[in-house]
Structures are given as C-alpha cells and as structure tokens.
N, C-alpha and C positions, 0 to 999 in steps of 0.2 A: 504494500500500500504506500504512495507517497506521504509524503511529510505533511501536508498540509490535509490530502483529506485524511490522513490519520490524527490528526489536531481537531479540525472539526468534527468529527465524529465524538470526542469525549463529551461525555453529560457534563452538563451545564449546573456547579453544586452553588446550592444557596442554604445554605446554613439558617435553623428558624432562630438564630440570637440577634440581640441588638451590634455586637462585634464577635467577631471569629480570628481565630488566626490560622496558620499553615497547618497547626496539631489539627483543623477541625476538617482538613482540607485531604482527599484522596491526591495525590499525586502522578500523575504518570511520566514515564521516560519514553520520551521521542528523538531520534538523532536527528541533530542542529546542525548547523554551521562548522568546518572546519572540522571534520569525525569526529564531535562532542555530541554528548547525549545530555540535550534539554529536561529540563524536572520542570514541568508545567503544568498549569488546572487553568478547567474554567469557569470563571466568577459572571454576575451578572454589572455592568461595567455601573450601574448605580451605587452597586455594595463596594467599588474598591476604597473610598473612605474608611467603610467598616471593618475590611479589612487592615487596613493600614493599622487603625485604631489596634485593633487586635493584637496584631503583629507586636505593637508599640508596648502591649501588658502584659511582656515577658517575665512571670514569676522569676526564671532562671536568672533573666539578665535586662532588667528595664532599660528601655530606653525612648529614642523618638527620633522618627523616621521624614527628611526633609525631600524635597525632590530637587535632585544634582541635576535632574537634565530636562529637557520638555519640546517635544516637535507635535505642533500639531497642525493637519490642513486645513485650512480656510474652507466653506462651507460654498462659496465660489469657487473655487479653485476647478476646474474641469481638468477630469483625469480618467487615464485609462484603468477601465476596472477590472482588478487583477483579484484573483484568491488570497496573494498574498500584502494587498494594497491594506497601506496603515493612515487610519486616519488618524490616529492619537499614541504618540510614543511616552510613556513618563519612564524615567530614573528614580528609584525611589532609594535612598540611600542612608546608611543609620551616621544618627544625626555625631557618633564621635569616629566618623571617618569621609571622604577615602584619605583626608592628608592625615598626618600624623607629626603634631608640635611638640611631641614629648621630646627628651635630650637624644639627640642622635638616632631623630625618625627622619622619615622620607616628605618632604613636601612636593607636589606636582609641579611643572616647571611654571603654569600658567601663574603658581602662586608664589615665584621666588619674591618678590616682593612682600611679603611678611615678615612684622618686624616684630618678634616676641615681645608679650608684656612681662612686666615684673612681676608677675602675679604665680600662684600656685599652679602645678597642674592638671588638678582639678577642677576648673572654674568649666562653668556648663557647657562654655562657646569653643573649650581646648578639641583639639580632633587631638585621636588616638590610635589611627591609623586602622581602623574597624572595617573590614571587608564586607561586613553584611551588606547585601542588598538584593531588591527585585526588579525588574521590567514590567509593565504595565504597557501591551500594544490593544487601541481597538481596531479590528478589523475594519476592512470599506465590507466585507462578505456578511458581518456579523455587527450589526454596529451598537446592537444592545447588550451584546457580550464582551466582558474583557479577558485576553488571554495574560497570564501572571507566568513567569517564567521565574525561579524561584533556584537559582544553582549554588548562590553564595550565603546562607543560611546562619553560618555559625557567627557568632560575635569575638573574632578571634582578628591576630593580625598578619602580618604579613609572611610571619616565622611563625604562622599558628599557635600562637600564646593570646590565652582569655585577655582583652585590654580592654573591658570594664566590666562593671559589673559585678557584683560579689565572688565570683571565681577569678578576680582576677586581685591576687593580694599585694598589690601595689598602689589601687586605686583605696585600699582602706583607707578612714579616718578624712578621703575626698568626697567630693561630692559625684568624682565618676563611679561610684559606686553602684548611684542611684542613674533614674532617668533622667536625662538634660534641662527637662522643663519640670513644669509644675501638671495636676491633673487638669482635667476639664471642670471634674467637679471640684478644684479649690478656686479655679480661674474665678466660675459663676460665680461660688462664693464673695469672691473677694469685690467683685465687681457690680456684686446686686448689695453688698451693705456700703459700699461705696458710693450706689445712687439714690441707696436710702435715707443718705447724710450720716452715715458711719463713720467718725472720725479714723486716719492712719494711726494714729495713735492704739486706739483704742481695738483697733480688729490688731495690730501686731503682737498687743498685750494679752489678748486673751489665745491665739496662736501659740504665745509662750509660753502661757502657763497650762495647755493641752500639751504640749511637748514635752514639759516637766513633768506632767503626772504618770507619762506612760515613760519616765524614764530615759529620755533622750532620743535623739533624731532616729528612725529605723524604714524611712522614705524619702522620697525627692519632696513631698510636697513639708516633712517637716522642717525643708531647709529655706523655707520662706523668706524672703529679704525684704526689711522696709522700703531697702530701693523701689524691687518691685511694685510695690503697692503704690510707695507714692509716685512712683512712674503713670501707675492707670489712675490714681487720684487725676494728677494733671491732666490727662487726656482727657480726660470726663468735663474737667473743670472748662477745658479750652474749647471742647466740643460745637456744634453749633447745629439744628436742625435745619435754619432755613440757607443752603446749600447756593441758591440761587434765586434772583427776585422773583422771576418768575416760578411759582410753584408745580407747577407741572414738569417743567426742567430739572427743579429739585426732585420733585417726587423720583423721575427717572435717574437723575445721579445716584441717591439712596437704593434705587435696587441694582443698579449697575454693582454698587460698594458690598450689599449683603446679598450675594445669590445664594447661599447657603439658607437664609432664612424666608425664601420665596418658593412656594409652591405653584403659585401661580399669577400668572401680571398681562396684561391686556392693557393697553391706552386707547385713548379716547377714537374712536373710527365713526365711519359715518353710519356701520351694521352693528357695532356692540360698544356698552358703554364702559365707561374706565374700569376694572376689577381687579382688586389687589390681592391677595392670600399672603400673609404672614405664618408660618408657621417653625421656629426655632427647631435646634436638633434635642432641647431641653424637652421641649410638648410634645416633638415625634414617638420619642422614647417614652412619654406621660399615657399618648395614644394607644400605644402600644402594649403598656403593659395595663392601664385598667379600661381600656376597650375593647380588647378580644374576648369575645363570647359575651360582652357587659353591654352597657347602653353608653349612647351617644346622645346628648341634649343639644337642642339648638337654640340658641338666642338674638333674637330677630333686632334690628331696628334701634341699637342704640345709641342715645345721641341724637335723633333724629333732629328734636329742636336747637340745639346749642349747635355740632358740628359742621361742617361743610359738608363732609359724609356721614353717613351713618354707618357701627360699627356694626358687623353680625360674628357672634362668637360661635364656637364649637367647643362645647366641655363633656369631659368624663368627669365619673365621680370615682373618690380615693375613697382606700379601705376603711373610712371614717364618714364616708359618703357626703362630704364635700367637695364643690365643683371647681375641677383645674382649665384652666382656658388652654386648648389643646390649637386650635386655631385661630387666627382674623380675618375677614374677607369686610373690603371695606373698598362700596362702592354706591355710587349716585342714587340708583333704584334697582331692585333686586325681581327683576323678572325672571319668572318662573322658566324661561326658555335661557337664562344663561346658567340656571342654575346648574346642570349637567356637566359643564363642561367643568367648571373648577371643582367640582364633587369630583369626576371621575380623576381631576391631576390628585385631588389628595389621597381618594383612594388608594393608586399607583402609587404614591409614594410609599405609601405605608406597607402594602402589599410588595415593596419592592425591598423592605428593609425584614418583613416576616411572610414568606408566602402562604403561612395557616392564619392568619388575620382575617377576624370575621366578625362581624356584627352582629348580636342577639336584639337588638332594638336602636331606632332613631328617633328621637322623642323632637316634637315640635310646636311650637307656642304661636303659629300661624295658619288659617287653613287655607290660606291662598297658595301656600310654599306648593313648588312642585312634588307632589309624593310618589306618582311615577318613576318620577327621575331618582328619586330617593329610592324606591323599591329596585329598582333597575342596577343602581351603581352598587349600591351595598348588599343587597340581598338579601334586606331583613326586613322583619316588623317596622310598623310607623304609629309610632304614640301621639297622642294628643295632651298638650300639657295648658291646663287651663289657669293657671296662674296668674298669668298675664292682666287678664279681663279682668278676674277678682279681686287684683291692686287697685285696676282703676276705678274699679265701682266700690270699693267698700273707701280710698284715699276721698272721693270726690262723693260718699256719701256723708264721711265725717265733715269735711265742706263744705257742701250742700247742707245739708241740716241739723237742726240745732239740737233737737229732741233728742235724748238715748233712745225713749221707746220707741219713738220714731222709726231711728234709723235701726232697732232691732228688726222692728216689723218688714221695713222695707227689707232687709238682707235677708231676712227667712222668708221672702216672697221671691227671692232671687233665689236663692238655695233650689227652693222647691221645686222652680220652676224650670233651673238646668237639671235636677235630679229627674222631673218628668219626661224629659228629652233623651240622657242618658240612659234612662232603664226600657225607654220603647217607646210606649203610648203618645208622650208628648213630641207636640210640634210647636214649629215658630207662634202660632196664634196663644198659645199659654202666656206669653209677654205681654199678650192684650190684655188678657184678663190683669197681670200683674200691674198694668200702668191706671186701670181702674180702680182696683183695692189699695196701691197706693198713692191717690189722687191726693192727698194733701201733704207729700212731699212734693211740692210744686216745684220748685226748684231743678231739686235731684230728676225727676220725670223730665223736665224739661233737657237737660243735659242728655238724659237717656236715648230718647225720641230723638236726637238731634246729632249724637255720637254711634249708639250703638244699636237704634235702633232697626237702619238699614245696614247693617252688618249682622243678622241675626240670622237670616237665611243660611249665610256661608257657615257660621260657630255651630249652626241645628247642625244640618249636613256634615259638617267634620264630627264634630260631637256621638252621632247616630253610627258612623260608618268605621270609626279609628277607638281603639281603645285609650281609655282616660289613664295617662301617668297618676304616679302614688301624692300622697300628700307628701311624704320625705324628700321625694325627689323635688316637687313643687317648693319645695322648703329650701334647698341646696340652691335650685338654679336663681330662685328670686333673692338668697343670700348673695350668691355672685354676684347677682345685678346692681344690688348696695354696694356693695365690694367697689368694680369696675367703676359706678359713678363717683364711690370716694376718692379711688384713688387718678383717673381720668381729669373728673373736670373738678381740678381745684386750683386752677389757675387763677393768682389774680389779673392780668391783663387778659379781657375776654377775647381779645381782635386775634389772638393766635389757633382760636378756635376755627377759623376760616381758613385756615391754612390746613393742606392734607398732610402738606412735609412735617410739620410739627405732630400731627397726629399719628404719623405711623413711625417715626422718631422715638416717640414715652409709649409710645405699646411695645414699643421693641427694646425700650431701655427700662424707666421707674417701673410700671406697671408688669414689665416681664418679673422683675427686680423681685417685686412685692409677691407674688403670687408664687415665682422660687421659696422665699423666704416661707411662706407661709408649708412648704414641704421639709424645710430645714430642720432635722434635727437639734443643731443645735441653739437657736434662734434667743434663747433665753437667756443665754449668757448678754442679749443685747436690751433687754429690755428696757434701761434707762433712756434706750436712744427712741423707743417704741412714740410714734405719730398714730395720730386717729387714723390715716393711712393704712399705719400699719397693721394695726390689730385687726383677727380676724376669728379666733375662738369657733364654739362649737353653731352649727344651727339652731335653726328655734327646736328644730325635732330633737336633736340629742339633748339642748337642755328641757326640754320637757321630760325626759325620762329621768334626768336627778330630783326633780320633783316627786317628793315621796307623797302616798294617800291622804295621811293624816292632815295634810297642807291645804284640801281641798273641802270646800262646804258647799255641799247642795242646797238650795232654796227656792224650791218651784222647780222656773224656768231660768231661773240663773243661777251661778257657781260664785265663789270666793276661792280666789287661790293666795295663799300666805306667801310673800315674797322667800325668797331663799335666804338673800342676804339681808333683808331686815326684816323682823316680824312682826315689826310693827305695821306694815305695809302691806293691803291686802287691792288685789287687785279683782275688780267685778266684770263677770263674764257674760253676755245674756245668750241666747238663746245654744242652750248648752249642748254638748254633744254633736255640734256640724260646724263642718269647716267656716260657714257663712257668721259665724260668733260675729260678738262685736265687744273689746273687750277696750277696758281705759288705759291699760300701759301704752309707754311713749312710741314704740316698735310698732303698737296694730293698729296708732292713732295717724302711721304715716302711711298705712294701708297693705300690713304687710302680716302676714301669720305668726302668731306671737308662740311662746312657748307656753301660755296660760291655756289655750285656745284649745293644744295638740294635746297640753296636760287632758284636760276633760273630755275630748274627744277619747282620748285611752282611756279613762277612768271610768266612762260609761259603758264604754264597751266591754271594760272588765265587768263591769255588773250585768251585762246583757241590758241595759236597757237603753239600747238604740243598735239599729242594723249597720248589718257590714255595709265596709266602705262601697263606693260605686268600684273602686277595682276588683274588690272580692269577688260583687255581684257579675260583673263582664266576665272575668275566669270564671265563675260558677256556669255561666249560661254558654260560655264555648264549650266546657265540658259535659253539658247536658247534650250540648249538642252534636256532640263528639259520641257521645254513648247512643244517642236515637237514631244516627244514620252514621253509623261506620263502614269505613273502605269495603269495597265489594269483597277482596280478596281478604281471605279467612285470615291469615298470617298477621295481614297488616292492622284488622280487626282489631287480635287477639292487643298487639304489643301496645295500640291504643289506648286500649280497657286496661292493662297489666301497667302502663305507666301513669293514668290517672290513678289506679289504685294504689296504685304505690305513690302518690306522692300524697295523699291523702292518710295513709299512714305515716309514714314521715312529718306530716302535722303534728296527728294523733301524739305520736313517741317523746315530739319535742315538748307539746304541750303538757305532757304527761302528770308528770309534777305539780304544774303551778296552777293547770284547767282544772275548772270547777266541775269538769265530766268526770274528773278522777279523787273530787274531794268527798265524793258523795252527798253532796247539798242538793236534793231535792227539789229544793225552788229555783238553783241557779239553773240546772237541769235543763227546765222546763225553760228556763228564757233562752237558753243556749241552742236549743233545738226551735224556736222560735226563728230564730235569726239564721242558722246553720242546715237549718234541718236534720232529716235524719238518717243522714248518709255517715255518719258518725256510727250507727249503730251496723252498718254493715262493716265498717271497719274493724270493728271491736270483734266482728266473729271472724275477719280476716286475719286479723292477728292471732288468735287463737286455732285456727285452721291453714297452718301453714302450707300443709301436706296435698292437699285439696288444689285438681287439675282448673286453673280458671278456664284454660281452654275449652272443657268440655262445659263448664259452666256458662261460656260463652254463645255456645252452640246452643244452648236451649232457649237462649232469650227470644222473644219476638218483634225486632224490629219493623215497623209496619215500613210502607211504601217503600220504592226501588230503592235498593242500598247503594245502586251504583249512581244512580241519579242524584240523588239526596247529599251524598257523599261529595258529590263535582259542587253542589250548593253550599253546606255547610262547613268545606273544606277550602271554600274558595279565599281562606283568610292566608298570611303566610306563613310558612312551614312554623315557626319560632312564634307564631302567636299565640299559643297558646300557655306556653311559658312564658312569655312577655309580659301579658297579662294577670298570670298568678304569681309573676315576681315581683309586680308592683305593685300590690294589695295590703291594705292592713287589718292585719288579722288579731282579732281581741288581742288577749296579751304579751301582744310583740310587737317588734322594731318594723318598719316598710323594710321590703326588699328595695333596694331602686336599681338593683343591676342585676338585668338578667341575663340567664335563668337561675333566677336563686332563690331560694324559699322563704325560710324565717327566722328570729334567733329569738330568744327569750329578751335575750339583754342588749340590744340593740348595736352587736356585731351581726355583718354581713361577709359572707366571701362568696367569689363565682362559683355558680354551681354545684351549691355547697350547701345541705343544712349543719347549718352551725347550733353546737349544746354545748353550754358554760364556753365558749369561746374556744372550743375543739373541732376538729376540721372532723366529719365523718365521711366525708366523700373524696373522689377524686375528684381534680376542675374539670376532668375530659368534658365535653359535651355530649358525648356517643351515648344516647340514649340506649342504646344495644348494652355499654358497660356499665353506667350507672343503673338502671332500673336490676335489680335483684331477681334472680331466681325463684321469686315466689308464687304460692299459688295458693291463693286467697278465694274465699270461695264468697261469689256474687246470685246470691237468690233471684234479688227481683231489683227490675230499672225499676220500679216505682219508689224506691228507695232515692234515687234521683229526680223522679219526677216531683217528691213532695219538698226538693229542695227546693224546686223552680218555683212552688206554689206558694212556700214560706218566704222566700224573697222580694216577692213581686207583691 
C-alpha cells in the first residue's frame, strides 16, 4: 500500500476528555521520508489545542509546548490538488528546547546573537536543549483532520540525558523542574480577582501563605511571581474596550484579537443581521461537563431596554443547581430563522471537543424561539420555563396596586388560570373571565390588556404543547438574571451602554470574572474584597430548604414564616401553597420567588394539603399515556412498563423513611393518595414480588384501540420527554430535579441520572436505559391503578 493511502486509511481517534495526550492516542508506524518510519495518528484538526494541552500535563515531566514553526496557505491561494497537499504545517516544540543556554550547550546559528543573562539556569525563558517535539500537517485531502507525526517524544537532550523535569537532577531546587508557565486555571485565577478589584498585594499574600501550609513549592504554578501578577495588573489597568471610534470597526478588531473565545460572528449584511456568540474555553468545559445528558436553559432578551443589543444567554446548572452562563449571543433581533445556524456552530463545537455530548432537555422562556430548530440541532426535549411572565406580572402587580388583598386575589386568579391551561381544559378565553373578577385592579388590568394581553394566544399554545420547567430550575435561571443585571449594568456613565464594543468587552472580562469566581473554590479567602457584584450564595430554592417547620405558621389562607436570621422578623405569605404567593420580603417585592414562598409550597405538600406540582402532573399524564397505548412491538412495550415501574419504585425507596406512606399515619395516607393516587399501592406489591414475570403480566393487560396507531400519537413527544418531565417535578418531600434525567433527593442534592439517598450516588450516570433500569419483575395487576391516578389529578 503507498504511504499516503496507508495514512488515510487510519481511524480518525477522538478521545471523549476535555484534553488527551499521546498515552490516550493508538499510534501507528508508516515509513517516511529518507527510510525512517513515521509514529503518526489521526486527530480531528479542532482537538489539536486539546491535545497540545495534554501533551503539556506531563505527570512525568511538565512542561509547555510553543510553536517553533508555522506554514500555512492562504485560502486564495489556487493550487494543485494533490493527496499529499498541506494546507496547515505547525512545529510544535517543548517550550525548554530546541536551543540549549545551559554552560556548554548548543545554540542554533540563526541564534548566535544571544547574549546570556546573569540570571540562574533555571528561569522559565532558559532553553535546555529538549528534543521533544511534534508536527501538526492539515491535509488539502482531509481538511477537518489533523495528521500529528509524533517521533521525538522523550524530554531528553541531545546526549539523551533527562534536561528537565524531575528526572532530571540538575534542574533541582530550579524552576526547570516544573512546567515553564503557570496553569490555565491559576492564569483565570489571577486574572478574574484582578478584574474584581483584587489588590496584587493581596492575591500574592494569600498565594503565600497556601504554599506554606502545604509545605513549600511542589509545582510551577506555586512558583508564582509578583512580577507576574503585577504584569496583568497593568495590562488590565491600560486596557481599553473602545478599540476604535467607530464601533462596528471595534466590534470586528475584538474578534479578530479573541478567536478563541468566538463561536460564532456574522456582520451586518443586507440577508442577516449582526450575531455575535461569545463562548470562553472556561464555559466550553462548564458545557461540557454539566450539560451532557442535563438540561440546557435559555435566557432570552437581556438588556433589551438599556443596551444597544440585547444579550441572550445559554446556562447549565452546577451540582448545587445554580446557573453558569455557558454562552452569549448578542444580536439586534433574534429571528427565529437565524437561530439554527449559531445553534448548530455551538453544537459542533462542543460535539467537537466530546463526541458523546448530548442533551437531555433545552429549557426556554420564549415561545416565539424556534423549537424546531432546537429539536433539530440538539436532539432533545424542549421545556417551557414560565418565569419570565410571573416576574413581570407579580413586579408590576406590587406596582400597580396598593391593596395586599388585592393583589392576592388578582395573583390567585392568574395562578389558576395558567394552571387551567397547563393541565388541559383551559384556553386563552379563561383571561376573560380573569380581567372580569379582577375589575377593580384597574390599573394592573389595564397594563394586562395592553402588554400581555395579545400575547396570550402564543404563552396558551406553548404552555399546552411543551412541558413546564420545575420551580428550582425557575428559581436558578431568574437568580442569574439578578446576577447578570448586577453585575452588567452598573455603570455609572450610561452612554457606554450604546456601545456593542464595551458590551462584549465586560462579558468577556468583569462578568466572565464574577461568574469564574463564583465556581472558585477558594473564593473566601477574599471576602473582604467581596462587592454587591460579587456575592452570589444559595437560591431562593436551597434557602428555602434550611428553613426548618417549626419557623412556619399557618393561618387560613396565609402563612408566617420566622426569618432565619432574626426572629424577630416574621415574614407574611398569602395565598399559601402556589407559586403565585404574594409575600412582603424585599426579594418577592421586586417580583421575584422568595425562599418564604418555596418554604410553604414544600410545607404543604409535606402535609398533603395541596396537589402536585404542574411538572409532576405532565410526567404523570405522559406516563398514563405511555401505559394506555404502548409501542406495537411486545419488547419495546414490555421495557416501557418495566422503566416507569421502576422508577416509581425508586421514588417509593427514597421516600421510604421520611413519607408518610411509611409512617403509618392514616390521615396522611389518605391525602397522599389524594394527590398521588394509587399507583403507590401497586408498587408496594412490586417491591414485595420481585420474582414475578412483568412480561407476562404485561400481556394480559387490555389496551383498547390500535397500539400501533395510538403509539405514533402519544409517542409523538421526544425520545427524552418523558424523563425530562419527571426530572423536573416537585415531588412532596424533596428537592426539584432540574437536570435531567434525574429523579429526587431527600435533601436537596441532585446528580445526572442519579437517585440520590443521604447524598450517595446509587446509580451509574450512563443514560442507557437498557443499564440503568434493573432486572426486575414486578408484578402489574390492573392499569386502573393508573387510571385512578389521572382521575385524582385532574
């Protein structure tokens, strides 16, 4: 076989990590040039960063790999097209070689001109004459693949002796010990409390004394230098966003500067309008790891009135289910026909850096957005997240009118009236009625009728069609929103607000800054320096769960909950037990879901006395509906039935202990089966009938009309909807799930794909419904066991 098609025939490895190196890499031997035998692979020419990186986090021998050479063609260039035609040549070279400044090394002639410094020979910039290196060519044949040629490996020099690196015992008590640089993640560090207003002072002191506790330097990054620091001090200081008068000129000079942090860029044309994607290698890697197989939220529109553009985010939620801004797309107007195309660049990026990257749900706070396009690019579920609405109407009700009772009545006429929508029966005309019985919030009505009124058709129709996000997660992304407007628009000089180059400027420097920090570790050590900016704590949902029972007083139709931190201080709740509350702390007065609010909505549910959430109720009624017209073929049937029941035990099991099914209370019983039904009681004989074929139990049921018919109907949702839905549910007494497919925790930990008890993983995260669902076989008498769940809900 020649050379070349024996090179392109090697499989194309792409490792599922965020970096890889040659250890993760197959190798093969092809003969080269000059009777040598090349050591080559091939990578995907996106991942050669990754690998670099890789490469660079030599346990044996750190280091940091620079590029000594660089050819590449011009995109013009007209050439003949050959098999072995290169469009992109790099050198990639370890950064303490090829010359060699130690006493009686070799310098290259091109470098006689070096004049040693006075200095030791270990300073980071000394070459040590290190033979490491690779080649990086892209094909003209291949152009999304990179071939890595990989012959010179060792970190050795010229006489084959280690010359850095811990094997090499010369370079002791230097710093060529270590890697030449600092890490990526001490860079950000240093660089996001630097735009915090971290004094140099003050991050070298605290530097120092984490190096003393462990004892003295034992990496590169503990050999930190003030220089350094106050080096990026000044750069920061000197900095300047607006690049050029013109801002559009600016705009394009800043992405020309950051390619690395663009996903995707489009200017102004006469067929699409400006679109910008900001996304860091900080957020890719955020994307990455709490977005596969979790949910994706989307935040439409911010900024509309203050900036030139408005910003639209993209966040996952972290294992404490607060939301990390993973994306920015920030453009003029957000038509639904451009959305596809910047979706599908970020997809591919991500997809380029993990090719098992997948989406369990896309959660969305608009119903205009394209959801096609969403379902198309991503492959998954499409949430509806109503939060949005219930800011502005519950912000512009405390506004609008003066009265508590008032605006109780009016928010429990809103409550009820999205509730009638969501669960079926209700349509647009139910807002009639509501603008009727609250005709003397004149005010408020009048805002209604003028704002939301002709948008109500579109909220019915999403509302009816798309599953409702959890309150948790409603809670996480409307915290962000606070978040992003603190730390965004606190400009005192407003006029820079018109500016796009200032705007995508602080989202890629303070605001990147702020939202690192808020994943730091060790962020505490700074807390003297902490700005309203900066703080960021728990959401309204998790502080509602340190709120203990005792803290809460029923009265009627309204609650009293005891403040935590004084007790003197008791905060009034009215119409108890739904989201639509209307409570007097300073948080729900700006329109926003308090922790008092979520407290009672748990506290009631714990007693049974109010129905599951509307997520419960949507999971409940896809798996009704899953059970009365299952897939024609028996098999697929069967694993249908065998994974609802099994995760309805898995409920059971969690809840075991702390549910009032297991305490034997009699009257909680009976509210529990109220609100649940009595599909509980099938479970309780599944548990106890392990042994017992569901299959054949399956076979006896009588599903009426065509199973294959019915099946294309009430299967016509997406594959992951139905976990989607029952992951982001609140279920009496427990945490939301907000990332699915994940169940429930007692204590308000979450992991993917995971029920979580006392904060122990019992599952694996696979998704493969084939490996998670158990072996069991549970024995199912009668769908009316189901059926009287649909009856009790509704």
């Amino acid at each position: 076989m020649a050379r070349w098609d024996e090179i392109l025939s090697l499989p194309v490895q792409n490792p599922p990590t965020l970096e890889f190196s040659s250890a993760d890499l197959v190798w093969s031997k092809v003969e080269g040039w000059r009777d040598n035998i090349d050591r080559l692979a091939l990578i995907p020419f996106a991942r050669v960063d990754d690998f670099v990186r890789g490469e660079s986090n030599n346990k044996e021998c750190p280091t940091r790999f620079h590029v000594e050479a660089r050819r590449r063609r011009t995109a013009k260039t007209s050439c003949k097209p050959k098999v072995d035609g290169i469009l992109e040549y790099i050198l990639y070279w370890c950064s303490f070689g090829p010359d060699d400044h130690r006493k009686g090394g070799i310098v290259r002639p091109s470098r006689s001109t070096y004049v040693p410094k006075n200095k030791s020979a270990g300073r980071p910039n000394t070459k040590r004459g290190c033979t490491c290196h690779f080649i990086v060519k892209r094909l003209i044949a291949e152009p999304s693949v990179a071939l890595v040629i990989y012959n010179q490996d060792k970190h050795v020099d010229k006489k084959g002796l280690p010359c850095h690196g811990p094997q090499d015992k010369k370079a002791a008590g230097t710093r060529a010990m270590y890697a030449p640089y600092i890490s990526e993640e001490l860079r950000l560090r240093v660089l996001s409390l630097l735009h915090v207003g971290v004094s140099v002072e003050t991050i070298m002191q605290r530097h120092n004394e984490s190096v003393e506790k462990q004892g003295g330097p034992c990496n590169r990054d503990d050999l930190l230098t003030h220089r350094y620091v106050r080096r990026q001090e000044r750069s920061i200081r000197r900095s300047t966003y607006e690049l050029d008068e013109d801002d559009v000129v600016s705009v394009g000079m800043w992405v020309e500067s950051h390619q690395n942090n663009i996903f995707f860029y489009e200017d102004f044309s006469d067929s699409y309008p400006f679109v910008l994607g900001i996304q860091t290698d900080w957020q890719l890697q955020q994307m990455i790891r709490f977005g596969n197989c979790r949910l994706l939220a989307y935040n439409s529109n911010f900024g509309s009135n203050n900036l030139k553009y408005p910003v639209h985010s993209l966040v996952v939620l972290n294992s404490d289910n607060k939301a990390i801004p993973v994306a920015w797309i920030i453009t003029p107007r957000f038509a639904s026909s451009d959305t596809h195309r910047w979706m599908r660049a970020l997809y591919n990026r991500v997809r380029a850096k993990d090719p098992t990257w997948k989406l369990a749900g896309f959660i969305v706070d608009e119903p205009s957005v394209d959801i096609e396009a969403i379902r198309e690019v991503f492959q998954c579920s499409v949430l509806i997240c109503f939060w949005r609405v219930r800011h502005a109407w519950h912000k512009n009700l405390m506004r609008r009118c003066s009265e508590m009772e008032m605006r109780a009545k009016v928010a429990k006429n809103l409550g009820q009236a999205v509730n009638k929508i969501c669960r079926g029966p209700g349509t647009a005309d139910v807002f009639e009625d509501l603008m009727v019985d609250c005709a003397d919030a004149a005010e408020f009505m009048d805002y209604f009728k003028a704002i939301w009124y002709p948008r109500i058709g579109t909220w019915t129709h999403a509302l009816k069609n798309l599953p409702l996000a959890s309150q948790e997660t409603c809670a996480a992304i409307e915290f962000y929103h606070s978040q992003l407007k603190l730390r965004l628009l606190n400009e005192k000089d407003q006029r820079v607000y018109e500016r796009a180059d200032w705007l995508v400027n602080k989202l890629g420097t303070k605001v990147h800054s702020y939202f690192w920090l808020d994943e730091y570790s060790g962020k505490e050590d700074f807390t003297r320096y902490w700005k309203d900016e900066w703080m960021s704590g728990p959401t309204a949902w998790w502080k509602s769960l340190q709120i203990p029972d005792n803290h809460v007083i029923m009265e009627g139709t309204c609650a009293k909950v005891i403040d935590l931190k004084d007790h003197d201080i008791v905060h009034l709740v009215w119409n108890s037990g739904s989201e639509y509350a209307i409570c007097d702390c300073t948080w729900a007065k700006m329109g926003n879901l308090c922790e008092h609010v979520f407290k009672i909505i748990k506290f009631c549910r714990d007693k049974g006395s109010i129905t599951p959430s509307m997520s419960m109720f949507q999971y409940s009624q896809t798996l009704i509906n899953l059970l009365r017209s299952p897939p024609f073929d028996s098999l697929v049937r069967d694993h249908a039935v065998s994974l609802a029941v099994w995760v309805q035990m898995q409920l059971t099991a969690q809840f075991g202990p702390q549910s009032s099914l297991d305490e034997g209370n009699t009257t909680e019983k009976q509210t529990e089966e109220q609100s649940i039904g009595s599909s509980d009681r099938v479970l309780e004989k599944g548990n106890h009938c392990p042994e017992k074929d569901i299959s054949s139990q399956v076979e006896n049921l009588d599903f009426g009309g065509s199973p294959h018919q019915q099946a294309n109907e009430n299967l016509n949702l997406d594959d992951t909807q139905l976990e989607i839905s029952g992951a982001n549910m609140e279920v009496d007494s427990s945490s939301i799930s907000s990332s699915a497919p994940q169940l429930f925790s007692t204590d308000g930990n979450t992991s993917v794909g995971l029920v979580v008890e006392n904060g122990a993983d019992l599952m694996d995260t696979d998704l493969d419904t084939t490996k998670n669902v158990p072996s069991i076989d549970v024995e199912l008498n009668n769908l009316d066991d189901f059926e009287n769940l649909e009856k009790t809900i509704v």
